[in-house]
Steps between C-alpha positions, in 0.01 A plus 500: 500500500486806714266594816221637358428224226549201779278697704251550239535145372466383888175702546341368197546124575357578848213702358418212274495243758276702709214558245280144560397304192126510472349241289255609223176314481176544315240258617219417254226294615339291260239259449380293214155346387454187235764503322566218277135404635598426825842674665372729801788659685565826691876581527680771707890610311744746450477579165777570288799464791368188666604604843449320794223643731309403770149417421200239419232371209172359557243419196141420633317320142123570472295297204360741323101594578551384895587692811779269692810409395529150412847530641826674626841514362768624716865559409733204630739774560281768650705735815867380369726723292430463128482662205146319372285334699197281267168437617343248219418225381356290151243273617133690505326413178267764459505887493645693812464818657817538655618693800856600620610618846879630477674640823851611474725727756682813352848603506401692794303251727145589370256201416302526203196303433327526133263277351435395164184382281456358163283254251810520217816391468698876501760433246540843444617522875795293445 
């Protein structure tokens, strides 16, 4: 091999190990209302490259017709690395209003905080 292609070959590999490897997320929050007549859930993802990220899920299920949440669902995982974190659960009998609170950090250090509301289940979301 002569000079000029070791150099070239040298300043390549050094080239590629300085560019950093960013991983690619796109976070979808998510929440879901009576399905099956009674799952209530609000979920946080990456969606389709399930990478990990830092972030949270909480689900807050109001009966229908009232003003307070009959209770609070929070993500057993919530402020760890993931690439899902699941706010739900299957045991209120009658129709919910349900409401999401997702909070994620960015690639670059930002928070994000978006909320979520629904009476339906969303399959079309999924």
């Amino acid at each position: 091999m002569n000079m000029q292609r070791m150099r070239a070959a040298c300043l390549a590999t050094m080239t590629s190990l300085m560019i950093p490897t960013v991983a690619y997320c796109v976070i979808k929050p998510l929440s879901r209302a009576n399905c099956l007549g009674f799952v209530n859930e609000s979920v946080t993802y990456d969606r389709p490259y399930f990478q990990r990220f830092q972030g949270s899920a909480a689900s807050y299920h109001i009966p229908q017709g009232n003003t307070d949440p009959k209770h609070l669902v929070s993500a057993p995982n919530s402020g760890t690395f993931a690439s899902r974190f699941y706010a739900g659960d299957r045991s209120d009998p009658e129709r919910m209003a349900v409401h999401g609170v997702h909070t994620w950090i960015t690639a670059g250090g930002m928070p994000v905080i978006q909320r979520t509301a629904t009476v339906d289940c969303n399959l079309g979301e999924w």
